[in-house]
SELUMFI-404958 format. One line per 5 residues: for each residue x, y, z of C-alpha. Coordinates in nm, 3 decimals. Layout:
<atoms>
X/Y/Z ~ ...
</atoms>
This chain:
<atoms>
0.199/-0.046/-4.376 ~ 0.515/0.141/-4.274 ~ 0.681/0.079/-3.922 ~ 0.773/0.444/-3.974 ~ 0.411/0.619/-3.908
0.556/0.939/-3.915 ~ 0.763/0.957/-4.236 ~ 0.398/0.765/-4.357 ~ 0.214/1.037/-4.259 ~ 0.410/1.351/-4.322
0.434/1.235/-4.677 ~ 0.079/1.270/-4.713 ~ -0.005/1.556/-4.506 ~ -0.243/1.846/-4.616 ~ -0.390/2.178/-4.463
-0.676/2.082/-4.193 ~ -0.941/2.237/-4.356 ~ -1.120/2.355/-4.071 ~ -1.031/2.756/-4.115 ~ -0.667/2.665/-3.898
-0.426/2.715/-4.145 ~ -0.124/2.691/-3.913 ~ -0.186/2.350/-3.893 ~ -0.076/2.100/-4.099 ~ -0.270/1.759/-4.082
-0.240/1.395/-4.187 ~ -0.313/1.074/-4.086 ~ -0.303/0.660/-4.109 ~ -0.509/0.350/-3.988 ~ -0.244/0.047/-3.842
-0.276/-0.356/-3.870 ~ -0.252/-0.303/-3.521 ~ -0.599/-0.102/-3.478 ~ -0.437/0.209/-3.378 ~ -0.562/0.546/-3.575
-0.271/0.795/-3.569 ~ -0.340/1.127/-3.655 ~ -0.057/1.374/-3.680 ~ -0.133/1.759/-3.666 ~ 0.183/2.026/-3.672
0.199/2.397/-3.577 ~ 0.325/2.526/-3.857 ~ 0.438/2.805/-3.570 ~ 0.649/2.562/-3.412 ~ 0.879/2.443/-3.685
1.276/2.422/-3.667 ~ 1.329/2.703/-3.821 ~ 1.135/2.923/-3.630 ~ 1.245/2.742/-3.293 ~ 1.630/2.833/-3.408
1.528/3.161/-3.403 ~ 1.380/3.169/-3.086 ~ 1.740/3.006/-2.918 ~ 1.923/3.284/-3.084 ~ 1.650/3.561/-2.895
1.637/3.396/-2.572 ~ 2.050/3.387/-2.570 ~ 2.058/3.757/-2.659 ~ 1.773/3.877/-2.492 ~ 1.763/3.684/-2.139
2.057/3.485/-2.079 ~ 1.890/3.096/-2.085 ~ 1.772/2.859/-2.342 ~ 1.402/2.734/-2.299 ~ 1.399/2.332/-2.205
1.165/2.269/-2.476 ~ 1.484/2.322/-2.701 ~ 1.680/2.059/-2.535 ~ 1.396/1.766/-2.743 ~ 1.406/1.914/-3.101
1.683/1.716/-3.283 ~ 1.665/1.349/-3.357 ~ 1.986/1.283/-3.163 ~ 1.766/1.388/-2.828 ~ 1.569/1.038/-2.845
1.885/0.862/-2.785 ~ 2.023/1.106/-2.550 ~ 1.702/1.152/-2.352 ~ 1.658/0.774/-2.291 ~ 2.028/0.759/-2.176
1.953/0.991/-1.892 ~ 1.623/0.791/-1.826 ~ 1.818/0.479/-1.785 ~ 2.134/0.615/-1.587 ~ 2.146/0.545/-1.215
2.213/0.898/-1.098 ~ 1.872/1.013/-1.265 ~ 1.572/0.895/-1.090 ~ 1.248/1.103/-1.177 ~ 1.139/0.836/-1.421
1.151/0.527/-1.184 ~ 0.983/0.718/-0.991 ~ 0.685/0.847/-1.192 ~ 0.651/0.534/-1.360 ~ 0.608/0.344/-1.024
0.373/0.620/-0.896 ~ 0.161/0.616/-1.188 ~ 0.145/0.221/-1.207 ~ -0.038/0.261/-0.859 ~ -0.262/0.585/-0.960
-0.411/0.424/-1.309 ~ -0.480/0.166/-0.989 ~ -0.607/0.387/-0.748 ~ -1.002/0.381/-0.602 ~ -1.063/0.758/-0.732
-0.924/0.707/-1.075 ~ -1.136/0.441/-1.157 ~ -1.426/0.583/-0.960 ~ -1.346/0.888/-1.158 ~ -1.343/0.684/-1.525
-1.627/0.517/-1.456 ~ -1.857/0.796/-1.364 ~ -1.749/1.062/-1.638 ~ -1.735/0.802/-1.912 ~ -1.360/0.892/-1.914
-1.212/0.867/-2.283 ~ -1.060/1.186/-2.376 ~ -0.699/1.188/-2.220 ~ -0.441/1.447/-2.331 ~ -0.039/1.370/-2.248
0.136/1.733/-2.208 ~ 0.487/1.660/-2.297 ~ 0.583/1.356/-2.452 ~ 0.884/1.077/-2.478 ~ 0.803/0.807/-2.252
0.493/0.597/-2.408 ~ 0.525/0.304/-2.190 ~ 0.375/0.543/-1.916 ~ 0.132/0.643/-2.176 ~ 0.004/0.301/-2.243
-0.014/0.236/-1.878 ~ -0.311/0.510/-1.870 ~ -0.415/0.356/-2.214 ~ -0.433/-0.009/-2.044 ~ -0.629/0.087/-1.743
-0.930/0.238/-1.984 ~ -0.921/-0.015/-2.202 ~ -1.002/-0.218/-1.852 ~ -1.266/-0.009/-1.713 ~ -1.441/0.040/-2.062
-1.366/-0.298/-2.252 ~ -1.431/-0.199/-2.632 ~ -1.509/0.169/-2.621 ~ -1.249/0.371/-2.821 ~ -0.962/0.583/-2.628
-0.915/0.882/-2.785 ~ -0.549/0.993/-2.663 ~ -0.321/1.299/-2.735 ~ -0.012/1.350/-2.716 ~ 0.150/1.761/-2.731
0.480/1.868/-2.753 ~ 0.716/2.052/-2.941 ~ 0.963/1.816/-3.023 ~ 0.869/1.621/-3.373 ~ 1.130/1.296/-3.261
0.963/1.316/-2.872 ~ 0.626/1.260/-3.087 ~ 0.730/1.021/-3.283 ~ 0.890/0.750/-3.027 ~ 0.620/0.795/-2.803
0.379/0.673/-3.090 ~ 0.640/0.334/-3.168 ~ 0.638/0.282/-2.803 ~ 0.274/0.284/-2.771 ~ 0.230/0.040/-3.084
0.505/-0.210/-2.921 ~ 0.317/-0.232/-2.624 ~ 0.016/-0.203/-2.796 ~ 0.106/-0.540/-2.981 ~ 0.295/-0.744/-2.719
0.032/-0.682/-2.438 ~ -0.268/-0.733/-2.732 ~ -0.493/-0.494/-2.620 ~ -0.687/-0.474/-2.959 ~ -1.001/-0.590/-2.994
-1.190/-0.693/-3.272 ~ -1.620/-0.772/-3.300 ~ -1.750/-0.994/-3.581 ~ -1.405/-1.049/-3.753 ~ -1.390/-0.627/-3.802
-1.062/-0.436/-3.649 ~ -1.230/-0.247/-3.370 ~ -1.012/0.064/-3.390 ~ -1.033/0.109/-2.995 ~ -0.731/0.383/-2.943
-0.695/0.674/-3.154 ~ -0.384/0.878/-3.126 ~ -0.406/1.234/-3.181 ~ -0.032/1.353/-3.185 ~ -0.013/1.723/-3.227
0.315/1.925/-3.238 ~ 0.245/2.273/-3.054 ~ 0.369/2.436/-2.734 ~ 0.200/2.362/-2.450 ~ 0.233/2.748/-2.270
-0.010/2.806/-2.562 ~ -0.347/2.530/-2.531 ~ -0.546/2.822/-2.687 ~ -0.405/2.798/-2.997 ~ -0.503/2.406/-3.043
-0.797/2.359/-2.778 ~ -1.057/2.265/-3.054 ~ -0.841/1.966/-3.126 ~ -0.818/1.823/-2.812 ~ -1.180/1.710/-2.661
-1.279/1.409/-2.964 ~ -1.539/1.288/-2.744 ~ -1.824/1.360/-2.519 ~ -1.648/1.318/-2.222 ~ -1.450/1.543/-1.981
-1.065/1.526/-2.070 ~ -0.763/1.374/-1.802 ~ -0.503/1.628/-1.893 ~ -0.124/1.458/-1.737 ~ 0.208/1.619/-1.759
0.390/1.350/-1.570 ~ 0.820/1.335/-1.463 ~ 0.923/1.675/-1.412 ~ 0.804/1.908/-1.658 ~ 0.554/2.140/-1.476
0.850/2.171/-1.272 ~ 1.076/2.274/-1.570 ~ 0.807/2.563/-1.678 ~ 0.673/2.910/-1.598 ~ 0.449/2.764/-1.361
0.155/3.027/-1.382 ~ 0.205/3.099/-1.786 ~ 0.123/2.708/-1.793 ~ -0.168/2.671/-1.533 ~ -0.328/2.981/-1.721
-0.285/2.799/-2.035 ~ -0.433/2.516/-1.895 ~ -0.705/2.679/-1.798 ~ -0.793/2.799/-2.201 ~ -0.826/2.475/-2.259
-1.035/2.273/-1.994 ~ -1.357/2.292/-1.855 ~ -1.547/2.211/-1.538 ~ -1.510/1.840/-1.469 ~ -1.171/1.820/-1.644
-0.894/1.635/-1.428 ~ -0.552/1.766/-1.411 ~ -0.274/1.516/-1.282 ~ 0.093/1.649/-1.256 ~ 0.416/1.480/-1.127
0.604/1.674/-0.907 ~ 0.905/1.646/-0.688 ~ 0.873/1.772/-0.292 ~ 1.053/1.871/-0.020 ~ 1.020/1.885/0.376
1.114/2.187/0.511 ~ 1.268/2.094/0.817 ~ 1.512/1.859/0.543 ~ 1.620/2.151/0.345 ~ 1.953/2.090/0.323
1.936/1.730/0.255 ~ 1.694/1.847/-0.089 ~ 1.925/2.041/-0.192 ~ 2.251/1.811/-0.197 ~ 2.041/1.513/-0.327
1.925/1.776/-0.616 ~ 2.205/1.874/-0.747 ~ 2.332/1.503/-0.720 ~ 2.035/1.439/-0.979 ~ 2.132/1.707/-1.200
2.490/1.702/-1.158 ~ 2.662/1.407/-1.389 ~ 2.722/1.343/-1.752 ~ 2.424/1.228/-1.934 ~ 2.232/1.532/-1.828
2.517/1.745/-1.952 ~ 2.464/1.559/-2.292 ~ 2.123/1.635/-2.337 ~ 2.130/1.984/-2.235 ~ 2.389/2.040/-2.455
2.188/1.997/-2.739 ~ 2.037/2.337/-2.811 ~ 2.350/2.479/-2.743 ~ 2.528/2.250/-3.008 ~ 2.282/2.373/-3.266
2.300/2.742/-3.175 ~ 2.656/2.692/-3.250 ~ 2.677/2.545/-3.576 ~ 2.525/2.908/-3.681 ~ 2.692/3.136/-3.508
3.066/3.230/-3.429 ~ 3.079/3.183/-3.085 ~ 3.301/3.054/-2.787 ~ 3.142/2.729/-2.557 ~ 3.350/2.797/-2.232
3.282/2.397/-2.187 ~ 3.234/2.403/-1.815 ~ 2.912/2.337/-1.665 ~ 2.812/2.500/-1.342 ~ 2.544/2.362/-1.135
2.375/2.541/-0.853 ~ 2.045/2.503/-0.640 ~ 1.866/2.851/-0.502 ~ 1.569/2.997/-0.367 ~ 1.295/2.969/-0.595
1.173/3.334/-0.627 ~ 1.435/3.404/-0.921 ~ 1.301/3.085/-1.149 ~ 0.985/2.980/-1.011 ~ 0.660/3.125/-0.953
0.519/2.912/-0.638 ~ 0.654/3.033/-0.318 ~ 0.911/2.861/-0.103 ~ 1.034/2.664/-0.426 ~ 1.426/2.542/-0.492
1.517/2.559/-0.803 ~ 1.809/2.366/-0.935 ~ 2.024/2.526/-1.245 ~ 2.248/2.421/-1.518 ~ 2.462/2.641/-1.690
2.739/2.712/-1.925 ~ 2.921/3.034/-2.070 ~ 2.891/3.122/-2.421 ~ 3.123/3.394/-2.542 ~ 3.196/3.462/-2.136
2.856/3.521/-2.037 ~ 2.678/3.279/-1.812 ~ 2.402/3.095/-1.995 ~ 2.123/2.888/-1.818 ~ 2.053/2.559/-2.029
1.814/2.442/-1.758 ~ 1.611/2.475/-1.451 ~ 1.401/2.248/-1.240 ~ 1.152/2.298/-0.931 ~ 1.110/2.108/-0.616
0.815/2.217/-0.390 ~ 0.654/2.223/-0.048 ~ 0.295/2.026/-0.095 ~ 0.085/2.300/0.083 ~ 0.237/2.554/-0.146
0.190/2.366/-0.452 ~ -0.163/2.315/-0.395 ~ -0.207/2.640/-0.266 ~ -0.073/2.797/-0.604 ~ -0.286/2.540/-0.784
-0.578/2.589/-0.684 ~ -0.620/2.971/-0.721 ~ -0.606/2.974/-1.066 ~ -0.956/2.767/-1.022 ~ -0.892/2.387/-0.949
-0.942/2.214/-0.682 ~ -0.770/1.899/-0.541 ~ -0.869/1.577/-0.522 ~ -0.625/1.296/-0.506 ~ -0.242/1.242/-0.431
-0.025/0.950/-0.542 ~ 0.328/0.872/-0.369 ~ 0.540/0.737/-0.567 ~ 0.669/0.357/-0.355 ~ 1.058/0.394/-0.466
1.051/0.782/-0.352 ~ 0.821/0.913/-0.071 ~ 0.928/1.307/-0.235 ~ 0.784/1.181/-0.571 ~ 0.369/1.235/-0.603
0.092/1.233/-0.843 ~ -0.198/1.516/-0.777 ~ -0.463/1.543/-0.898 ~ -0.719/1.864/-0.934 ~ -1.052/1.895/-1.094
-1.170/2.230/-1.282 ~ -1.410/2.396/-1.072
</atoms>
């Protein structure tokens, strides 16, 4: 087999036939016991997401963060920032989760939903991945996991899928019964947007189990907050669990957020990587980069839809007008939850993360 699943698969890839013909499907069976089944959008392809830079320029000034994952030179960008010391969101949520996929309710939860069906919502980081994989694999021995991981970024998918083998292998996980590869994790890796679950929600549940949807680091933070949760809610159903990372801030501290925000925004690597979309709107296109960088932390009403939010911004000019690259959320708790659970979930859990006390893991259930 090829080390490269992804070229493997593409190569072979065919129509699902399933009456979804904006999907495009393929798939391959690893030494390893992994399945790995690969299923694109065909709404989401470069071309199409090139066009949408150019209208979101024009038409409102910013450049969707989805944008800043699309080209193979993110990977190497992305885990630059991830390793930096100025950038601390994935320390963070990795430590946090280490201690939820731990925690009393998960595995009470687990155990008494026969928990295999686990969707990832925005990929790149598959050692977190596989530490939600591992601590199935412990509460249900040999029963298959059935895992997906969604995004829009093609690269994102793909070394989230090498991670998970390498850790896969080196921690040997696999199990085998009577000399037979017991395929016991089954990646279903489907490139889509995740503001629109409708579109692929009859490809997520694989078995007869409620689904763990996470969207882990910052990215609910990153996102129309309500176009998400009402996405979200297209594609669960009563019982589902809903964990998202999230950053918070006191209050009576306000000031102190706000400096240490921009601290975590403002430095190189993060430039690099949101320069990205920016770099490839400009190999079409005539236009002027001003080169400067402005960041800037405000009131949350203008980018966020959960009251009292901050919102942290990174921009450059293009042509002289001020274009936002990206924007990221901190929260008060009670507001989160508050906003949460009107649009029908209700919450159950909270994990701090023990290298950042603003850092947590929450968890809701569909009502």
């Amino acid at each position: 087999m090829s080390d490269d699943p992804i070229g493997e698969i593409y190569s072979s890839a065919s129509f699902l036939d399933d009456g979804h013909q904006e999907f495009r499907h393929g798939s391959a069976f690893y030494e390893d016991h992994i399945f790995v089944s690969i299923i694109l959008d065909m709404n989401s392809t470069h071309m199409r997401m090139m066009e949408e830079i150019l209208q979101t320029i024009q038409d409102e000034n910013r450049i969707d963060q989805k944008f800043l994952y699309i080209e193979p030179v993110s990977v190497q960008k992305w885990n630059r920032l991830i390793s930096c010391d100025e950038y601390n969101t994935y320390r963070d949520c990795l430590s946090a989760l280490e201690r939820f996929t731990r925690s009393e309710f998960w595995i009470d939860y687990a155990k008494k939903n026969s928990l295999r069906n686990i969707v990832d919502l925005g990929v790149g980081a598959g050692i977190k991945d596989y530490e939600i994989i591992k601590s199935l694999h412990e509460i249900h021995d040999r029963d298959a996991i059935h895992f997906v991981l969604l995004d829009t970024s093609f690269p994102m998918l793909e070394t989230t899928i090498l991670d998970i083998r390498k850790k896969n292998n080196d921690q040997t996980y696999s199990k085998r019964t009577s000399g037979v590869p017991h395929a016991n994790l089954i990646i279903r890796a489907i490139r889509t947007d995740f503001l629109h679950l409708n579109r692929c929600q009859h490809l997520l549940r694989a078995a007869d189990s409620p689904v763990a949807f996470f969207m882990l680091g910052c990215t609910f933070s990153n996102l129309s907050e309500a176009q998400f949760v009402r996405s979200l809610l297209s594609a669960t159903k009563a019982g589902d669990l809903f964990v998202v990372g999230v950053d918070l801030y006191d209050s009576s501290q306000k000031e102190s957020s706000i400096e240490r925000l921009k601290a975590e925004y403002n430095h190189s690597q993060l430039y690099d990587l949101a320069s990205i979309p920016i770099n490839s709107y400009l190999r079409g296109h005539a236009s002027k980069l001003d080169g400067s960088v402005q960041v800037s932390v405000e009131p949350g009403v203008l980018h966020s839809d959960v009251r009292d939010a901050l919102t942290v911004t990174i921009s450059t000019k293009i042509n002289d007008q001020l274009i936002r690259l990206a924007a990221s959320s901190r929260y008060m708790e009670t507001s989160l939850i508050q906003f949460i659970q009107e649009f029908g979930f209700t919450y159950r859990y909270k994990q701090v993360s023990p290298r950042n006390p603003n850092y947590v893991q929450i968890a809701f259930e569909r009502n």
